[in-house]
C-alpha beads as a LAMMPS data file, in Angstrom:
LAMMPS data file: protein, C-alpha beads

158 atoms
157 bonds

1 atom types
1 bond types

-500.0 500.0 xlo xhi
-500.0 500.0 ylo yhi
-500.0 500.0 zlo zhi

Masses

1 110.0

Atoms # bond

1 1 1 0.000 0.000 0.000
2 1 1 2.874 2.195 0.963
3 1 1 3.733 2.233 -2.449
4 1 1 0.709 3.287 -4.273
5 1 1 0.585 5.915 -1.388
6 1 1 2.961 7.811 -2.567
7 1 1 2.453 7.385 -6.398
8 1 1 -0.693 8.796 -5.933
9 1 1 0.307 11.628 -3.669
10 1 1 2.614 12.383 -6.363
11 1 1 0.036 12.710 -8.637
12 1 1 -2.177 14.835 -6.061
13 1 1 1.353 17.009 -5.749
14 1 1 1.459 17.744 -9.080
15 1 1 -2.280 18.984 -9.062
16 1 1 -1.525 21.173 -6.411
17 1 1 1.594 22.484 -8.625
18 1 1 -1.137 23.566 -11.475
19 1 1 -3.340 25.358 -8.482
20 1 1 -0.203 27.087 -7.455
21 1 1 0.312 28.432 -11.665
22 1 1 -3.219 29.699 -11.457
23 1 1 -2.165 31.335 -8.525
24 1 1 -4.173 29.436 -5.890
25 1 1 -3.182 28.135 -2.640
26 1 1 -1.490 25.149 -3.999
27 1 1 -3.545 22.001 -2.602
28 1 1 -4.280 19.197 -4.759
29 1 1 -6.400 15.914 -4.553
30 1 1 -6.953 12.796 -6.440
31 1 1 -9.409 9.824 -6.016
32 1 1 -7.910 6.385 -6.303
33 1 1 -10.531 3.469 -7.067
34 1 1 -9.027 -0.491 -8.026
35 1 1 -5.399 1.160 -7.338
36 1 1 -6.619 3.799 -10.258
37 1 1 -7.055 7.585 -10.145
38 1 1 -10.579 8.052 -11.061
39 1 1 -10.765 11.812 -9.928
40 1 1 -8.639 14.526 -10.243
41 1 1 -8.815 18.206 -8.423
42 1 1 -6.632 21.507 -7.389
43 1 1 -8.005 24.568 -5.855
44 1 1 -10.520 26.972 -7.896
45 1 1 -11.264 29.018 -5.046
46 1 1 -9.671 32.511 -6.287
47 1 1 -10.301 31.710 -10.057
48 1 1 -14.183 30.880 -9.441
49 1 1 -14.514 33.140 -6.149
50 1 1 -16.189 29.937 -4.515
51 1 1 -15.091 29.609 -1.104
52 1 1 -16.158 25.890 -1.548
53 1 1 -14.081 24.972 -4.515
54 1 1 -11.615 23.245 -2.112
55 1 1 -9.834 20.506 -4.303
56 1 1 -11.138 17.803 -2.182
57 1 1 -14.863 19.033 -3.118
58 1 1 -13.699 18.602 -6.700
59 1 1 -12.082 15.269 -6.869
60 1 1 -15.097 13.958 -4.856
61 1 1 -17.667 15.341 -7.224
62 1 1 -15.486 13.884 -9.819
63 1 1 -15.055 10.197 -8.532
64 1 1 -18.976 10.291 -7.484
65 1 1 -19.825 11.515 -11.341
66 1 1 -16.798 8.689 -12.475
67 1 1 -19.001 5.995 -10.526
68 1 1 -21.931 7.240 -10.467
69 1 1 -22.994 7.055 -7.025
70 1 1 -23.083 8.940 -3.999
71 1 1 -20.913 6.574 -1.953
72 1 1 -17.172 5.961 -2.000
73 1 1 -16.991 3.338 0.493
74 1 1 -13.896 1.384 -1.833
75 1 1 -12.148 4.638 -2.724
76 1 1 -8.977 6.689 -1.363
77 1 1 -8.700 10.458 -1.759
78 1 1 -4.859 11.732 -1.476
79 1 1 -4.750 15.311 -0.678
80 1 1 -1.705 17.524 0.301
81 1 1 -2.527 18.449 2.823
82 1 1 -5.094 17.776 5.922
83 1 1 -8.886 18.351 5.218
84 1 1 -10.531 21.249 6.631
85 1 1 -13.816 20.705 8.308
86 1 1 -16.155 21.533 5.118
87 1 1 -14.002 18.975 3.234
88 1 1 -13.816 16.357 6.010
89 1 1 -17.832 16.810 6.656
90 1 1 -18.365 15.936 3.020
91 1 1 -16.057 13.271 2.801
92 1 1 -17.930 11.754 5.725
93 1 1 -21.129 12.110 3.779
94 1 1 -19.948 10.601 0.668
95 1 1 -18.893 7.216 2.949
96 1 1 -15.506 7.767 1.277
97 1 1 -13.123 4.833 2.687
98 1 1 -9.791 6.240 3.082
99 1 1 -8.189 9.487 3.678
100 1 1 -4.033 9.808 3.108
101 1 1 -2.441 12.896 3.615
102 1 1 0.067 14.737 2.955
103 1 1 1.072 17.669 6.212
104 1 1 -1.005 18.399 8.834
105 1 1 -3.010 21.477 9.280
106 1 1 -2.543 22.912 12.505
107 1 1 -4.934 26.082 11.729
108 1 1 -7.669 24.256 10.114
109 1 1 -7.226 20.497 9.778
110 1 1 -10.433 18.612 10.798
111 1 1 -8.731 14.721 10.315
112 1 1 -7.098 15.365 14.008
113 1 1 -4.991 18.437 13.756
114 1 1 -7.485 20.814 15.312
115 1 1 -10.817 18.666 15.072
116 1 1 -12.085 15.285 14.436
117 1 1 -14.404 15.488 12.117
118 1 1 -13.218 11.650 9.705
119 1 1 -13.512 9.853 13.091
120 1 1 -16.515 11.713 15.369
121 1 1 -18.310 9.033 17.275
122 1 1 -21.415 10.786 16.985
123 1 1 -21.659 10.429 13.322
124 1 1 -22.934 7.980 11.393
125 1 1 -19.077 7.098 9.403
126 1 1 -15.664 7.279 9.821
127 1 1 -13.051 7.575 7.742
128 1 1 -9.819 5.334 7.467
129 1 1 -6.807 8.512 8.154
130 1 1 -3.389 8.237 7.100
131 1 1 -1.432 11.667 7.375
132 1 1 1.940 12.489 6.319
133 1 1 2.615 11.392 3.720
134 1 1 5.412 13.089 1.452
135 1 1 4.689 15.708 4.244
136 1 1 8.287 17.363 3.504
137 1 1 6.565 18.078 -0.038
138 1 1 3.247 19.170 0.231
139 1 1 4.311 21.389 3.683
140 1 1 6.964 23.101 1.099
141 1 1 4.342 23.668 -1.848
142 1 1 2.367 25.675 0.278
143 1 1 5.659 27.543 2.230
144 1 1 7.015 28.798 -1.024
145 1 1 3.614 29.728 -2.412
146 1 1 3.151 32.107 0.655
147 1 1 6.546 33.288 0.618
148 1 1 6.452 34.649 -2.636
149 1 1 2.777 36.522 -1.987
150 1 1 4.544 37.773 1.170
151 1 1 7.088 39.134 -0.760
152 1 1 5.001 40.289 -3.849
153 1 1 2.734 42.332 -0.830
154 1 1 5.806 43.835 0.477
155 1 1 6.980 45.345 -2.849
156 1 1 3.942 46.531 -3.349
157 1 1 3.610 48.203 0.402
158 1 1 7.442 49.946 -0.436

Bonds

1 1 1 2
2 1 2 3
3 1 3 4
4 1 4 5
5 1 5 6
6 1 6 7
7 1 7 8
8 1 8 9
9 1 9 10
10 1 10 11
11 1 11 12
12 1 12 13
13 1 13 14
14 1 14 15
15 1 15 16
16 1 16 17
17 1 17 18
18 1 18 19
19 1 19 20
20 1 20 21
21 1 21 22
22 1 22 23
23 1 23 24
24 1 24 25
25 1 25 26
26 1 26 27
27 1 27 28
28 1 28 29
29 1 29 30
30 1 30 31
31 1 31 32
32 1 32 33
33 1 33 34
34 1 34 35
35 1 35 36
36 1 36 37
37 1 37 38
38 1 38 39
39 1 39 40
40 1 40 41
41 1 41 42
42 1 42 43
43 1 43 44
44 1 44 45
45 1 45 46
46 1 46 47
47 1 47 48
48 1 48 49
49 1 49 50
50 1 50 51
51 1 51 52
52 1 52 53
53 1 53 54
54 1 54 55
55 1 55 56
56 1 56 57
57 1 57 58
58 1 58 59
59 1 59 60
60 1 60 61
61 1 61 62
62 1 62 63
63 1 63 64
64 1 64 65
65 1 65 66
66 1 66 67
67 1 67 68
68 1 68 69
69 1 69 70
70 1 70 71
71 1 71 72
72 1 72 73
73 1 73 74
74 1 74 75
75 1 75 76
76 1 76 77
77 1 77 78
78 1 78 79
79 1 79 80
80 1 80 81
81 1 81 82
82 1 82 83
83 1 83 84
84 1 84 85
85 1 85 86
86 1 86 87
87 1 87 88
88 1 88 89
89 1 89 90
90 1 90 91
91 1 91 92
92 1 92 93
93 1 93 94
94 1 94 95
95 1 95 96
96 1 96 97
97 1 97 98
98 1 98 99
99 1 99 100
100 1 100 101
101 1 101 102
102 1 102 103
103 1 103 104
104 1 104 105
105 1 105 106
106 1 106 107
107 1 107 108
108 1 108 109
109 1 109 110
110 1 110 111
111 1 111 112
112 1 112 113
113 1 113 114
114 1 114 115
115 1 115 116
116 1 116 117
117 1 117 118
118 1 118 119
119 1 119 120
120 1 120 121
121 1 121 122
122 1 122 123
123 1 123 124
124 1 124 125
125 1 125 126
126 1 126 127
127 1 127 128
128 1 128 129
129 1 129 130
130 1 130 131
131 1 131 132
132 1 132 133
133 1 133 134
134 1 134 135
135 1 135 136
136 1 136 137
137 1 137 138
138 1 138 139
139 1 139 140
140 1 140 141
141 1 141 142
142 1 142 143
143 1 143 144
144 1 144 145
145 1 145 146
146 1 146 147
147 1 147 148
148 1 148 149
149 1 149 150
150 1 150 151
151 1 151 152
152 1 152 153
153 1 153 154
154 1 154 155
155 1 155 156
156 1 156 157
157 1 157 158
């Protein structure tokens, strides 16, 4: 499994890469079904001013169009990083069966960081969590994407 892990967190890297040329916060997803990406998403939350356009929202609409059906119970989603609580919530609803990935979110992460929403005992499914993996990559993505807006902000300030 470890293997496949990180192929497909590769992949999920590499949408977050295109998110980051668009110039959104660069967090991609993909949906593995049968050891196959079935679903692919980045971020579209600047480019479609859609607060809900996480890329987790779009793989999963993806993979549930892809199989037509509203439950995921045999599918992974790789994401780079941790899912907030919108994305977690619907992940729950969609049954999905696995979550890996890649760093935590200590502001907003709702698969353990800062809540619990994949594994709440008062709902009604939990979700399968594996975090960190290619952590070291993803965590970077996302450093040097606010890094540079930091310093585009402060030549604009001067």
């Amino acid at each position: 499994m470890i293997k496949f892990d990180e192929m497909f967190m590769q992949e999920a890297i590499r949408q977050a890469k295109k998110a980051a040329e668009l110039d959104e916060v660069p967090i991609g997803a993909v949906v593995a079904y049968e050891n196959k990406i079935i679903a692919r998403g980045f971020n579209h939350v600047e480019m479609l001013k859609d607060p809900t356009a996480h890329a987790e929202m779009i793989a999963l609409t993806a993979a549930t169009s892809f199989l037509s059906s509203k439950w995921l119970q045999e599918c992974t989603l790789y994401v780079t990083i941790e899912p907030c609580s919108m994305c977690a919530g619907a992940l729950v609803l969609a049954r999905l069966g696995r979550v890996c990935f890649g760093a935590e979110d200590p502001k907003a992460g709702a698969c353990g960081s800062v809540l619990n929403i994949a594994n709440h005992k008062g709902l009604n499914h939990r979700l399968n969590i594996q975090g960190n993996i290619l952590a070291t990559q993803c965590a970077g993505l996302l450093s040097e994407f606010f890094k540079k807006k930091r310093k585009v902000k402060a030549v604009e300030e001067n």
